[in-house]
Structure formats: structure tokens, C-alpha cells
N, C-alpha and C positions, 0 to 999 in steps of 0.2 A: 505709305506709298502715295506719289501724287495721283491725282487727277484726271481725266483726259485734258488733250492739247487745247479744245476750244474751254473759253472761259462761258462756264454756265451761272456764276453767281459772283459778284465781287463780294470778297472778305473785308472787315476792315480788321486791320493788325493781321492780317494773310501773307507768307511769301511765296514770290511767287517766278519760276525759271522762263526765263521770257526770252523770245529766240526767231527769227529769222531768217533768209537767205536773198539774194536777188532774186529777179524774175530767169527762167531759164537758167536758173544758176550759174548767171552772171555776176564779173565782182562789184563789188557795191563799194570798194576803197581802189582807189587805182594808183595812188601815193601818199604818201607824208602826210600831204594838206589834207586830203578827204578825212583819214582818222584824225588829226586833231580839229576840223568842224567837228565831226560826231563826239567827239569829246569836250569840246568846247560848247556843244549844246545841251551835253547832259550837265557841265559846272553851271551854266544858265542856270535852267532850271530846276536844278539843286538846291542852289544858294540862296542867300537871305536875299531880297529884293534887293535890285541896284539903283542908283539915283539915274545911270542915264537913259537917257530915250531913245535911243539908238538901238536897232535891231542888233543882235547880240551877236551877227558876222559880218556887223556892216566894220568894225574895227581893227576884224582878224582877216579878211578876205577884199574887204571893200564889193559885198554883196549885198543887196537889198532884196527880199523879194516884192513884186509890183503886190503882193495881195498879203501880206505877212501876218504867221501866227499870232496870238496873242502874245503878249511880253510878259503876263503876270507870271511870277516864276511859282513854284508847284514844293518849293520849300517848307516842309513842316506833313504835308501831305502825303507825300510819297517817301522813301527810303531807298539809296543805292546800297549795297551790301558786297555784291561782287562785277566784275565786267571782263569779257574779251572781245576783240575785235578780231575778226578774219576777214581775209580778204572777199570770201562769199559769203558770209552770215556775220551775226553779233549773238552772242549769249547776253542775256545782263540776269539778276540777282535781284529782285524787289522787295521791300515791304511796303503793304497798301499801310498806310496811314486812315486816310478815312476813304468810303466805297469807290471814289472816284477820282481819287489820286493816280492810279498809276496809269489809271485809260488814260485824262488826261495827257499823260506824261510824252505817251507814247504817239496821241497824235498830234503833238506837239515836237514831239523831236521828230519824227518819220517824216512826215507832210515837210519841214523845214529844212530838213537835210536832202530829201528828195526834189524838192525845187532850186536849193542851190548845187546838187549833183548834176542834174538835168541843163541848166543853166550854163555850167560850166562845162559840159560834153559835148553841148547843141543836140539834146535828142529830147524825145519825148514820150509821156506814156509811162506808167507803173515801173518803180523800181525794184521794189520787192512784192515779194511772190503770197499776193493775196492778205491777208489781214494776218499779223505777229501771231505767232503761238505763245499759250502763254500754260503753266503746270502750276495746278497749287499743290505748294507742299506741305505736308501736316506731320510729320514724323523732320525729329532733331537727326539722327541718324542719316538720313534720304539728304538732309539739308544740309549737311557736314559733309556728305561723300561730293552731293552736288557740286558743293563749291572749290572739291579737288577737280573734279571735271572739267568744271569752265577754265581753271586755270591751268590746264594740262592738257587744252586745245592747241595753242602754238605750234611743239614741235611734241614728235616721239622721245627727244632725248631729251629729259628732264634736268639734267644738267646745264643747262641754256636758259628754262624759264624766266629768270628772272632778269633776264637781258630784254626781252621782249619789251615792244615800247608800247604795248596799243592792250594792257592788261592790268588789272589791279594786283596782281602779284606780289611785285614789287614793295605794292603798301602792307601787304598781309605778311611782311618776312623784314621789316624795319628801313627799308632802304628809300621809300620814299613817304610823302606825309600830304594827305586831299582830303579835304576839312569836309569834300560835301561825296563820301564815302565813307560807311560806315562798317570799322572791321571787328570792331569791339565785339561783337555779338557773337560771330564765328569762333573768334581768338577766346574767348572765356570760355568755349569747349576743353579746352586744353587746360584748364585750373580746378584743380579743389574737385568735390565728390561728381561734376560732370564729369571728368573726363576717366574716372571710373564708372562710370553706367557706359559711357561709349563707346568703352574698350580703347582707351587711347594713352593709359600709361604707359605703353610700351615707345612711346613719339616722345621724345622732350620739345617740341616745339610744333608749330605749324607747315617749315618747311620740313621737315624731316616725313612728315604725316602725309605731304604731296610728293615728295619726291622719292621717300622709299617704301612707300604702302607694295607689298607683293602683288596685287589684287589688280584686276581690269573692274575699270567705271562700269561698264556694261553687266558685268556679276554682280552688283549690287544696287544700278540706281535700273535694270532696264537698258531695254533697247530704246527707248520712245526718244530719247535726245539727240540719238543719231540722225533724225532725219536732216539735220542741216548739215551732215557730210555728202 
């Protein structure tokens, strides 16, 4: 079972369900561009280090900010595993690499994406609502249900998922392919004597396991992730 919401120790090789919402729950994506920065800052600092010196929305936005994060990117250190984006909150899916990888990560993409949202609205002032919630998870189970959950935020009708643009779905079910997300680890649930300990012979694949589990996410992972509805 995880954790409580506030992080009281960093793990290293911990995952960990990391989640937010606006302030006032407001939206925090207001179109197209807002989710591909937010995505385009976590391939940032995903990836292998890039050659240029360019802040990393000065190319997709023509944004600088006047006091800008660091540029080193957080590749090797942190782990992306799963992601959704909503228009009030983000789920994302971590593994820490070593203790201070995913803090990093985090006040690396927020602080970055926050100054060019604000920039771009003319407002000012906190965008989201207090410091990220963050669940460590310790049970493969908790972490398998998890990751039907984040991807089955979008809509109620699951038959749509993987239309959705602003979700790692997609990469978990063959149809798209993002070198600095890793789904390897989920999808070998589904092979060989795991996915008889987890009760998951009954699924021949990963989409089938999301889209026709009988079962509500809140019967099995808790209420405690609701709080960003």
C-alpha cells in the first residue's frame, strides 16, 4: 500500500505516484501549446544531455525565462514510467534513480513551466496548489492497478483512451514509441510467472487489462488519488 501524500524520505530505486492540480483548481493547460511545453520539458529532462544552449522553450515557444532553471538534464537519475495530463492536475509515474532525482526533476519542470504559463497569461502568483503530492509505492500490485488509473483519467469511456493526446497510453498499447519513457517494466507484468502471481492471465495484453478490468481504481488503489479530482 503506498505511503502518505507528503514525501517523508526519499528512496533511491522507489516509485513513486506524483500528482497535482492548480491553485483554486484552476486549469493549468488552457490549449494544445500549454501540454506539449509540459511535455516538452519533461523530454528535456529526460534525455541524454543536448548539445545546445538554448533554454529548452526558447525553440518550441520562442520563451526565455529572465532567471531560468538549470539546463542540466536529470537523465539517468530519475525514471518516467507512466503520464497523464488534465486540464486541472497531471498524474506522472516516477522512479527515483538516485535520492534526489525526482525532487529535482520536479522543481525543474514546475518552477519552468510555471514562469512560462504565467508569462504567457500576464498573471502572477503560484500556479499550483502548494508543493506536488507525491505516494511511494511498495507493492507491484498497488503499482500495476496505479498505472490503470493514470491512464483512465481522460474520459469514462474507455474506448477513446487512446486517442487522447496528452497521455502515455498510447506507448503502453504499440501505437506510439518515446525513448525517454519507460514502459518495459509495467508491460513485463503481463509475461511469464508474473503475470500469474498478479492474477493477470486472464488479460492477453495490457490494453485489454485497462480497458476491461470489471473493477473501479478506488476498490483497489484507495481513495487518497482522488484528491485531484
Amino acid at each position: 500500500m503506498p505511503d502518505k501524500n507528503r514525501i517523508k524520505s526519499y528512496v533511491e530505486g522507489g516509485f513513486y505516484h506524483v500528482y497535482n492540480r492548480g491553485v483554486e483548481r484552476r486549469r493549468i493547460f488552457l490549449d494544445d501549446q500549454d501540454y506539449r511545453v509540459f511535455m516538452h520539458l519533461l523530454k528535456y529532462y529526460l534525455s541524454d544531455p543536448q548539445e545546445s544552449k538554448n533554454h529548452p522553450l526558447k525553440d518550441l515557444t520562442g520563451f526565455e525565462p529572465v532567471r531560468p532553471r538549470p539546463l542540466e538534464t536529470l537523465h539517468g537519475r530519475v525514471e518516467l514510467h507512466c503520464f497523464c495530463l488534465m486540464p486541472t492536475h497531471f498524474h506522472l509515474l516516477l522512479k527515483q534513480i538516485d535520492k534526489d532525482g525526482m525532487q529535482s526533476l520536479l522543481r525543474r519542470l514546475l518552477t519552468t513551466y510555471a514562469l512560462y504559463f504565467n508569462r504567457r497569461y500576464d498573471r502572477i502568483g503560484h500556479l499550483f496548489q502548494g508543493v506536488y503530492k507525491a505516494v511511494l509505492v511498495k507493492e507491484d500490485n498497488y503499482l500495476l492497478h496505479l498505472s490503470r488509473y493514470i491512464h483512465q483519467n481522460p474520459t469514462l469511456t474507455k474506448k477513446y483512451l487512446n486517442q487522447y493526446p496528452y497521455s502515455s497510453y498510447p506507448e503502453y498499447i504499440g501505437e506510439k514509441k518515446t525513448p525517454w519513457l519507460n514502459t518495459e517494466f509495467i508491460l513485463d507484468f503481463f509475461k511469464g510467472t508474473k503475470s500469474e502471481e498478479l492474477k493477470l492471465t486472464k488479460f492477453d495484453n495490457y490494453k485489454e487489462f485497462v480497458e476491461n478490468y470489471d473493477q473501479e481504481p478506488e476498490e483497489i488503489i484507495g481513495k487518497l488519488i482522488i484528491e485531484t479530482d
